[in-house]
C-alpha positions in Angstrom: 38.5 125.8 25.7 36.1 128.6 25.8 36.6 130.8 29.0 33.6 132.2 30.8 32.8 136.3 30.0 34.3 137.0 33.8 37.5 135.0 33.2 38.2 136.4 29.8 37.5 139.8 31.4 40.1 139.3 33.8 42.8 137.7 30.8 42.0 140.5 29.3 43.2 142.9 32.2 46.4 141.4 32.7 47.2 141.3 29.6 46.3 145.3 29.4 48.7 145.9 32.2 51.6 143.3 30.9 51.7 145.1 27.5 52.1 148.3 29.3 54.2 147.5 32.6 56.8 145.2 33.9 55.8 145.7 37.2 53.8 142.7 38.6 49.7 142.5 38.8 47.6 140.4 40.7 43.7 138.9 39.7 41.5 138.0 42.5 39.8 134.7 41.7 37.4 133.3 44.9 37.7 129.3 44.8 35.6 127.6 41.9 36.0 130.8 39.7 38.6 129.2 37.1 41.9 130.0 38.0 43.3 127.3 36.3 42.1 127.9 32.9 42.6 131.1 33.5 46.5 130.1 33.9 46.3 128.5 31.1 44.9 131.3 28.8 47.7 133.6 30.1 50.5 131.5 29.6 49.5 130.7 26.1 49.5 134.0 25.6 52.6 135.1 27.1 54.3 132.2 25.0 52.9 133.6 21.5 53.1 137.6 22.1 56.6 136.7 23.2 57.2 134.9 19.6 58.0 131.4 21.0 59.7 132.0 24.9 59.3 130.0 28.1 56.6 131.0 30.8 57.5 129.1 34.5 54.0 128.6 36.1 54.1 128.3 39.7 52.1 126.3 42.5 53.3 125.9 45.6 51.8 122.3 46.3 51.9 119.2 43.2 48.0 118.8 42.9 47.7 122.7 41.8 50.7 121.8 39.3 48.8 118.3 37.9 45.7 120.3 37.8 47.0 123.2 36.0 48.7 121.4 33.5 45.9 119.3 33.0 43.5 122.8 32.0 46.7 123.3 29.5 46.7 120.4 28.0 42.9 120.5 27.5 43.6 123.7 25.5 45.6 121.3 23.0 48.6 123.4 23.9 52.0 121.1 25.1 53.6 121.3 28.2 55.9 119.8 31.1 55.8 119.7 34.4 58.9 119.9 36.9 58.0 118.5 40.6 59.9 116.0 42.3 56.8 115.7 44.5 55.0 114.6 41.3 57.8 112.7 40.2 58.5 114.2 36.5 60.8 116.7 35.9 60.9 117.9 32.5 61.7 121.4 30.9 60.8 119.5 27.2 58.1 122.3 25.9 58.1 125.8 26.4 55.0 126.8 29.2 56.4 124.6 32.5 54.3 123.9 35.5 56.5 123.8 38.0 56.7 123.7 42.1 59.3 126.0 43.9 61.2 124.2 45.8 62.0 122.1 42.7 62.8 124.9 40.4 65.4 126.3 42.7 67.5 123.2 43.5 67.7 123.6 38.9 67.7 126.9 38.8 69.8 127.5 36.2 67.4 125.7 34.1 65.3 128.4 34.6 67.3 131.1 33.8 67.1 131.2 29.6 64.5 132.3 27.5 61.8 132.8 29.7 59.6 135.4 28.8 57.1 135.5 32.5 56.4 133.9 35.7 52.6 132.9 36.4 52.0 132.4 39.9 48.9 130.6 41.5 47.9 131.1 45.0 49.8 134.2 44.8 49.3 134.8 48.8 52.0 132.5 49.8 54.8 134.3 48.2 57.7 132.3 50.3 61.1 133.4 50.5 61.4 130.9 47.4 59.8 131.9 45.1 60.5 135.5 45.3 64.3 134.4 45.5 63.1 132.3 42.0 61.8 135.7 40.4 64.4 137.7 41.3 67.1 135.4 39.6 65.0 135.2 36.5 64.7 139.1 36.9 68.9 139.4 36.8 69.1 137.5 33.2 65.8 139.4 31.9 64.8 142.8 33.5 61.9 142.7 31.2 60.1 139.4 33.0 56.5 139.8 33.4 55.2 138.5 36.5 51.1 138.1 36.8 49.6 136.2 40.4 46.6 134.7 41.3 44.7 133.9 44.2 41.5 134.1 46.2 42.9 135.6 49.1 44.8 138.3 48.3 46.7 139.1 51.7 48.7 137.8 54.4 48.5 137.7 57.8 50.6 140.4 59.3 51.4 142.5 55.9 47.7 142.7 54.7 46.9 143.2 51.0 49.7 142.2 48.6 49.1 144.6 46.2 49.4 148.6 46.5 46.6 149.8 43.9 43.4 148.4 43.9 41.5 147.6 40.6 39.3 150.8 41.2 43.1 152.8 41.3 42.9 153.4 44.6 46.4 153.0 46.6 45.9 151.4 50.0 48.5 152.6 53.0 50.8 151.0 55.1 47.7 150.6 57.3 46.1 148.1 55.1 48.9 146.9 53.1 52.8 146.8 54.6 55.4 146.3 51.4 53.4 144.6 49.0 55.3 142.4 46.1 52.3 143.2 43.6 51.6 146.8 41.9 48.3 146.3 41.2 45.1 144.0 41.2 44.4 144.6 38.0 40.7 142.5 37.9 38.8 141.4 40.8 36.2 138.1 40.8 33.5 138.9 42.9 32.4 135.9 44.5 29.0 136.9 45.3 28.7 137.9 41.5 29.6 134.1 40.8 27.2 133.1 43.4 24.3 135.1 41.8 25.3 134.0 38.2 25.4 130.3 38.8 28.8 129.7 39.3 29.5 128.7 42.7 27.6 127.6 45.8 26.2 129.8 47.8 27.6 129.6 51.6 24.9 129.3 54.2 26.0 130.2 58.1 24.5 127.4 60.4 23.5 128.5 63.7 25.4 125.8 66.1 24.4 125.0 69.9 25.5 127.6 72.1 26.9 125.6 75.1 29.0 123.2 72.5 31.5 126.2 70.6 34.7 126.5 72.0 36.3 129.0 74.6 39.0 130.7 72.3 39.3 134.0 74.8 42.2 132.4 75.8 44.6 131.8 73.2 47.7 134.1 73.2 49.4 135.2 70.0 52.6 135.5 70.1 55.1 138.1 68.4 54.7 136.1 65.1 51.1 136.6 64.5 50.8 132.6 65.3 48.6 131.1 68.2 50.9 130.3 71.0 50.4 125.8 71.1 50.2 125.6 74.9 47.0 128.2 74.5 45.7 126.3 71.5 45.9 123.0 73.2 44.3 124.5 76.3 41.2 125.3 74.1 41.1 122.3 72.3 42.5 119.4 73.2 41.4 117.0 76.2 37.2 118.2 76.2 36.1 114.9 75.6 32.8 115.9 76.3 32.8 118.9 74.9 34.1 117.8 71.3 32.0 114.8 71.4 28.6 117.6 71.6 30.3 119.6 68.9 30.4 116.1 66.6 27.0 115.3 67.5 25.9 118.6 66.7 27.4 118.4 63.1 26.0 115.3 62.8 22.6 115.7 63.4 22.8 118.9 60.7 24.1 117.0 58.1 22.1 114.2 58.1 21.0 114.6 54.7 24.1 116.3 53.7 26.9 114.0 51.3 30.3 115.7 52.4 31.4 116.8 55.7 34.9 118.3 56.5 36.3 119.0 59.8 38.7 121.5 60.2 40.6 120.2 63.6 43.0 122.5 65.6 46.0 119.4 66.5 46.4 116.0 65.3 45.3 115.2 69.2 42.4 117.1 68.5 41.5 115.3 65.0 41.6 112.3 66.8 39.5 113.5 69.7 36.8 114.4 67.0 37.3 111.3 64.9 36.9 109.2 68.0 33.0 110.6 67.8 32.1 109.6 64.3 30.9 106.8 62.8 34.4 105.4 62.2 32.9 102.8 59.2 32.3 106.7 57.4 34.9 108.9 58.8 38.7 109.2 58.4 41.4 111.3 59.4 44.7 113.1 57.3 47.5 115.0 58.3 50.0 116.2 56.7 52.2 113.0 57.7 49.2 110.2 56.7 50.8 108.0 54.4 47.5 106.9 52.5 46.6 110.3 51.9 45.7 109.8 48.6 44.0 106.7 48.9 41.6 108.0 51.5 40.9 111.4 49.7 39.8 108.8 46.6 37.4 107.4 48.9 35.9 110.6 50.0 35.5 111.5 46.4 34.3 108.6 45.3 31.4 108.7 48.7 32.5 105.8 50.3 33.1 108.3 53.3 31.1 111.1 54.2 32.9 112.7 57.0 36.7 113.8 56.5 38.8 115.6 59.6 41.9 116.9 58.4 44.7 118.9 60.0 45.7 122.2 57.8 45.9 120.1 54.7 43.2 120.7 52.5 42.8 124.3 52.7 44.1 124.8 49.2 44.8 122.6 46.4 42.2 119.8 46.7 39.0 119.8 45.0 35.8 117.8 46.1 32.6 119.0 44.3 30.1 117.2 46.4 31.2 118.8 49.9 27.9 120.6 51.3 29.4 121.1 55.0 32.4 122.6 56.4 32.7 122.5 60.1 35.4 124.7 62.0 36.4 123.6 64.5 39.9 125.0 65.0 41.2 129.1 65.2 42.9 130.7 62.6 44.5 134.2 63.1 44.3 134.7 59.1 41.1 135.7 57.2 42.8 134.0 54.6 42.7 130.9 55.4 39.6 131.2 57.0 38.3 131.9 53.7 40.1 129.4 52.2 38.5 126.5 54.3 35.1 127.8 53.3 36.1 127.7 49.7 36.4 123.9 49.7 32.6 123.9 49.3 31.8 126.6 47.0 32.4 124.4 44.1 29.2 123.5 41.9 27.6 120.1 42.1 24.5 118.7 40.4 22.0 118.9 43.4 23.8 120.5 45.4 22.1 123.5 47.0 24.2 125.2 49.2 27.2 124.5 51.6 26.5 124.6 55.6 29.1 126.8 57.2 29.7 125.4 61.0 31.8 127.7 63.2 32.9 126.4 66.6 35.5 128.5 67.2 34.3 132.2 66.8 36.4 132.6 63.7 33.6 134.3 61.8 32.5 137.0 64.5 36.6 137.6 64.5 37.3 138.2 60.3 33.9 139.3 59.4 31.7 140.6 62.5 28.5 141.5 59.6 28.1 138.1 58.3 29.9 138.8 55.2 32.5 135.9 54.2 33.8 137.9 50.8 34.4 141.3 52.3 37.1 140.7 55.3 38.2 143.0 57.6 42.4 143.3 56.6 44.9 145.4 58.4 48.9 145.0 58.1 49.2 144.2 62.1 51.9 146.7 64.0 50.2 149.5 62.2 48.4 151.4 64.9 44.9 152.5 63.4 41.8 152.6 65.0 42.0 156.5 65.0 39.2 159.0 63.1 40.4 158.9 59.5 41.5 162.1 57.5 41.9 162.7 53.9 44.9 164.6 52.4 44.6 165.0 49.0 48.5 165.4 47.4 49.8 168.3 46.0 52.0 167.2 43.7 50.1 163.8 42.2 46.6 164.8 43.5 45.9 161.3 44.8 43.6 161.2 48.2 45.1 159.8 51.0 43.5 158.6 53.9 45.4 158.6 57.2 44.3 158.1 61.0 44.3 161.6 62.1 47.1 162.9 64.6 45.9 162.7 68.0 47.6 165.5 69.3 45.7 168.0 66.3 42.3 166.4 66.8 41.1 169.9 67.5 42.8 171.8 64.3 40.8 172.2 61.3 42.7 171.0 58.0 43.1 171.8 54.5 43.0 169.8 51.5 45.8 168.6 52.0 45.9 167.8 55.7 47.3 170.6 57.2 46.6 171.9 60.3 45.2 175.4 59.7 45.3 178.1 63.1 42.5 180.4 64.1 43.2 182.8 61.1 42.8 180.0 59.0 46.9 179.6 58.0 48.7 176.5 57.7 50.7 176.0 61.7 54.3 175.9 60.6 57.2 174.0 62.5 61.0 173.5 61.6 59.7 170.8 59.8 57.3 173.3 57.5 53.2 172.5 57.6 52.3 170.8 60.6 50.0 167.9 59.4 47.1 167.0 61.3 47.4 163.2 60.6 50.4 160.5 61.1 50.7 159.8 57.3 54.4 161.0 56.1 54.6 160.0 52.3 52.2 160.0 49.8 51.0 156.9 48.8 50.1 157.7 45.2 51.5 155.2 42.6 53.7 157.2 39.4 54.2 155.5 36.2 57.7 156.3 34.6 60.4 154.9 32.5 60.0 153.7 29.1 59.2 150.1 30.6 55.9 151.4 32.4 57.2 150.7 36.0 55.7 152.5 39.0 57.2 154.4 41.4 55.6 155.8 44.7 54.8 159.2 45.0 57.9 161.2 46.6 55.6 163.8 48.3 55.9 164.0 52.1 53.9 165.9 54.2 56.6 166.9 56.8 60.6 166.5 55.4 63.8 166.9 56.5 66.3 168.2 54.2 69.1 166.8 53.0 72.7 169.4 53.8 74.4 167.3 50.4 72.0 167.5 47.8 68.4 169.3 49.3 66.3 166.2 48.6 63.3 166.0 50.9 63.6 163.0 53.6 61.3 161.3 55.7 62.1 163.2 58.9 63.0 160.0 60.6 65.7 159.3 58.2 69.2 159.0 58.6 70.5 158.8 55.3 69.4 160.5 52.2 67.2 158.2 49.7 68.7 160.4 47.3 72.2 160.6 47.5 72.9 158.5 50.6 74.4 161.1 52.6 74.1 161.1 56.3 71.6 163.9 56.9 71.2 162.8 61.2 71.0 166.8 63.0 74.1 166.9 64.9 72.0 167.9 67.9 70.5 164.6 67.6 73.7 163.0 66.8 75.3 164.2 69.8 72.6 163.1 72.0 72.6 159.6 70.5 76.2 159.0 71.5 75.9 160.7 74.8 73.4 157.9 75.3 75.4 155.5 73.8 78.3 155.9 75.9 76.2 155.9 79.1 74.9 152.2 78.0 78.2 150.9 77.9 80.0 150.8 81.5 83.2 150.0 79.8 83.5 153.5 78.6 85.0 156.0 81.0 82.3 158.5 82.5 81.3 160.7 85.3 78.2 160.2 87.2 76.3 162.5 90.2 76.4 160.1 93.0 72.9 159.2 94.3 73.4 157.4 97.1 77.0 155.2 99.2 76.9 152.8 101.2 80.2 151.0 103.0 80.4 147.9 104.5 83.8 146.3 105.7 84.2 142.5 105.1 86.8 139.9 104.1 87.8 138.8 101.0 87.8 134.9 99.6 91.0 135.0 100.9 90.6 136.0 104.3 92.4 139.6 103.7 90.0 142.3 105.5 88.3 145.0 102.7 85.8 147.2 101.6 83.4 147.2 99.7 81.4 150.2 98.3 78.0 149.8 96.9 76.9 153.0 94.4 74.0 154.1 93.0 74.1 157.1 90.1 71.3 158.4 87.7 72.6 155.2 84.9 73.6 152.7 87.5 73.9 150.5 90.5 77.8 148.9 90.9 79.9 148.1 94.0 83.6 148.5 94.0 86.1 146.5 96.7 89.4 148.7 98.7 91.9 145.8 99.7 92.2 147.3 103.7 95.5 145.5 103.6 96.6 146.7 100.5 99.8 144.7 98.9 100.8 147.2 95.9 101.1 150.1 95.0 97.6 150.4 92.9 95.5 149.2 95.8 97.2 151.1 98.0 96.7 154.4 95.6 92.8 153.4 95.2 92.8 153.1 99.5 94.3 156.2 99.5 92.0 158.4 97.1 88.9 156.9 98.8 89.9 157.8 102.1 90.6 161.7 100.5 87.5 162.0 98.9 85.5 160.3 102.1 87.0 162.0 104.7 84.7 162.5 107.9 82.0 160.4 106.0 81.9 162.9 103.2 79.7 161.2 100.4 81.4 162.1 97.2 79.3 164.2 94.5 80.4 162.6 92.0 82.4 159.3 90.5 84.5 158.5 87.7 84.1 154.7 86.6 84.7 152.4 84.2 84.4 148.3 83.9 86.6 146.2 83.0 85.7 143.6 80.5 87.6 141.2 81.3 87.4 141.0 85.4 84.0 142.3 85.1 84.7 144.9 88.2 84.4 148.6 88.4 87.5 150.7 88.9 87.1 154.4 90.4 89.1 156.8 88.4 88.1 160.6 90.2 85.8 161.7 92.5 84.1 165.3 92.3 84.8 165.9 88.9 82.3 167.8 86.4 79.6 165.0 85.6 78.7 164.2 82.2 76.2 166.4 80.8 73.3 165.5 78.2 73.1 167.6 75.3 69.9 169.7 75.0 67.3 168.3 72.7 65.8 171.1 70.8 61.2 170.2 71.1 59.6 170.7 67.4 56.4 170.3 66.7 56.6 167.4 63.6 
């Protein structure tokens, strides 16, 4: 198998950055560029510089894993495959295409021998495969990891890797704990495009009146549509998907492969009620003749194909020349990922007509351009003027969201804010930065194994009383030596506020406001009952006006002292009981509970 100059190119990289590190790398790879032969070279390789150990390849659906394997074999190299979804499961030969959910229920067949993980559509990274690496990690701390994808981020955490193939580190902003050290080689689609290697994408202008109203989907917490919101879009415009079909329709008369990307299985069904059903079918991820209909669509016995999520990754059909949108996805990614499915080459195919109903590209990529996103980690904030701050100690250029509160200070170099005879502002903290950025986000190669570490420079620090490490001035605990490093100013404050959040601890309140109002009990005994409001609270507490021991008759009495003449007290002594879930006075006019000071820093 000979691999194309941009796939050997990127082999070539990873290898590179394998010889050198143990950390894991990442290659971006657009759909139609190759990964699986490019799979294939690297686990060959990986088996033969590792004289003769194992390398697990990864994919998280059973198609990827036949595919892969396939591009092996074709190499005239053996090897196995373990799915139960495929129905073999054989470790026989050393390189193993594998899925993850079948690895872990045998992991300890994993656990010898093996040399490196290769992992294809790197982006999904679930909990089980990272739990997979991480056991393989414990019996060999050497275990090279390498990923591949054509979407290198996820929704909510942004890109997946920390240093860019240019070197550049990307910030929390952009990229919130990412598994990956580096992409170490990037595919450029539209280099592919311009070299012959995939279809070009064409945006279709659609009928105006026909796209749906998506304003009004909610996303929740999650960074997932709320369903009641995505229905409410979708689902039950009869009349409104039927002009949506027809529109399609009529633009891909002379087209050979249409897929529709449907929000709901009630909203496939809505579309596929308006197509030609003697040429149209439906799949979801519960069709049972899934495979026999996906043969028919290759095969052109059916030109158009609604589908529900499902053929987003993994599935290959050459001749598809339309992709129609017609659902919302929160994630660039799989936006880009549906478009993939017809990028792939096809002899007379010219290009593939991009249909978007559902303003999905005027969200991920407002100029038109498909292959350069806009990512963000979401929870990040952002949107400020940027700043750079080039580090002292490792000399990488940050670039932050400048501080709000110093948009008027000049900086340094570095960041700091300078005053009007040009010195740095100090604060307890040291330099007063002019940006939010804390830490450095320059990448440090140490060890004899080549791993990277973060840079440990931080622009404001609090130091630690144990050992004087630096801390992020947030911390509580010293990344260094683990000590607890909280100020006791703040400490103190924290359990003042503490206390007052729990009712059940005894305290002394200033008495807003007391109202009494006699009444009779469930038991037909007269009482009292005493509503209170304080600065923390609102509780009421009952006096038995009758009272048949001693306790109530001690509680009468001191309420009757410390109201006398309709005195209102100034202030109360409280506490709950747990387990009656009633207030029981214990004072009156004694010295309220005082908030420590908070000593104002400028950080």
């Amino acid at each position: 198998m000979t691999l194309r100059p941009y796939q050997s190119e990127a082999v070539g990289a990873a290898q590179e950055w394998m010889r050198a590190s143990v950390d894991p790398c990442l290659i971006e790879a657009p759909t139609g560029a190759g990964k699986s032969h490019i799979v294939a070279a690297l686990a060959d390789w990986l088996h033969g510089i590792s004289r003769g150990k194992r390398v697990l390849c990864l994919a998280p659906q059973k198609e990827l894993v036949l595919q892969n394997a396939a591009k092996m074999r074709a190499t005239g190299a053996d090897c196995s495959i373990f799915s139960a979804s495929a129905g073999i499961k054989s470790t026989r030969h050393k390189i193993i295409f594998a899925t993850p959910l079948s690895v872990k229920n045998s992991m300890s067949r994993f656990l010898k021998e093996f040399c490196a993980v290769v992992l294809d559509e790197a982006h999904t990274l679930s909990p089980t495969v990272l739990a997979i690496i991480e056991a393989m990690r414990r019996e060999n701390p050497n275990l090279r990891v390498v990923g591949l994808t054509a979407t290198p981020y996820r929704l909510g955490q942004g890109f997946i890797y920390r240093v860019d193939y240019r070197g550049h580190a990307h910030g929390d902003d952009v990229a919130r704990a990412p598994f990956f050290t580096k992409l170490v080689y990037r595919i450029d689609a539209r280099h592919l495009i311009e070299a012959g290697y995939l279809t070009p994408p064409r945006i279709g202008a659609i009928n105006s009146s026909d796209a749906y109203d998506t304003s009004g989907l909610v996303l929740r917490p999650n960074g997932k549509f709320d369903e009641r919101s995505v229905d409410a879009a979708f689902v039950g415009h009869g009349r409104k998907t039927a002009g949506i079909v027809a529109d399609v329709v009529a633009q891909s008369r002379d087209r050979r492969g249409v897929v529709f990307f449907a929000a709901t299985v009630r909203h496939a069904e809505e579309v596929l009620a308006s197509l030609p059903p003697e040429m149209s079918a439906m799949i979801t991820g519960d069709t049972p003749n899934r495979g026999a209909i996906l043969k028919a669509f290759d095969d052109r016995k059916l030109k158009y194909l609604v589908n529900v999520g499902v053929l987003t990754t993994g599935w290959d059909c050459p001749h598809v020349d339309v992709i129609a949108l017609l659902r919302r996805t929160e994630s660039v990614g799989l936006m880009q990922q549906m478009i993939g499915r017809g990028l792939r080459l096809c002899e007379g195919k010219v290009d593939c007509l991009v249909l978007d109903y559902a303003a999905n590209l005027e969200t991920h990529a407002p100029d038109g351009d498909i292959f350069a996103p806009k990512v963000k980690a979401s929870g990040t904030g952002g949107g400020g003027e940027p700043l750079q701050a080039v580090c002292p100690d490792c000399s990488h250029v940050n670039e932050f969201t400048r501080h709000k509160d110093y948009a008027d200070y000049q900086t340094d170099e570095n960041g700091y804010c300078l005053d009007v005879f040009g010195e740095r502002l100090m604060s307890e903290y040291g330099p007063v930065p002019g940006h939010y950025g804390r830490r450095c986000f320059g990448m440090l190669r140490v060890g004899e194994r080549g791993e990277y570490q973060r840079c440990n420079h931080r622009w404001t620090s609090k130091e630690c009383p144990q050992c004087g490490e630096g801390n992020d001035i947030a911390a509580r605990y010293c990344h260094a030596c683990k000590a607890e490093i909280v100020d006791p100013n703040e400490k103190l404050v924290a359990d003042f506020k503490a206390m007052k959040r729990d009712p059940s601890r005894p305290q002394t309140d200033v008495v807003v406001s007391m109202t009494v109002k006699e009444g009779v009990s469930q038991r037909g005994n007269p009482t009292l009952r005493v509503d209170w409001v304080t600065p923390y609270r609102q509780f009421s507490t009952w006096f038995q006006l009758q009272p048949t021991h001693s306790r109530a008759m001690a509680d009468l009495s001191r309420f009757r002292a410390a109201t006398v003449d309709g005195r209102v007290p100034e202030t109360i002594s409280y506490a709950k009981d747990l387990d009656s879930g009633f207030f029981r006075i214990l004072g009156y006019d004694l010295s309220a509970d005082v908030e420590p000071e908070m000593r104002k820093v400028a950080a």
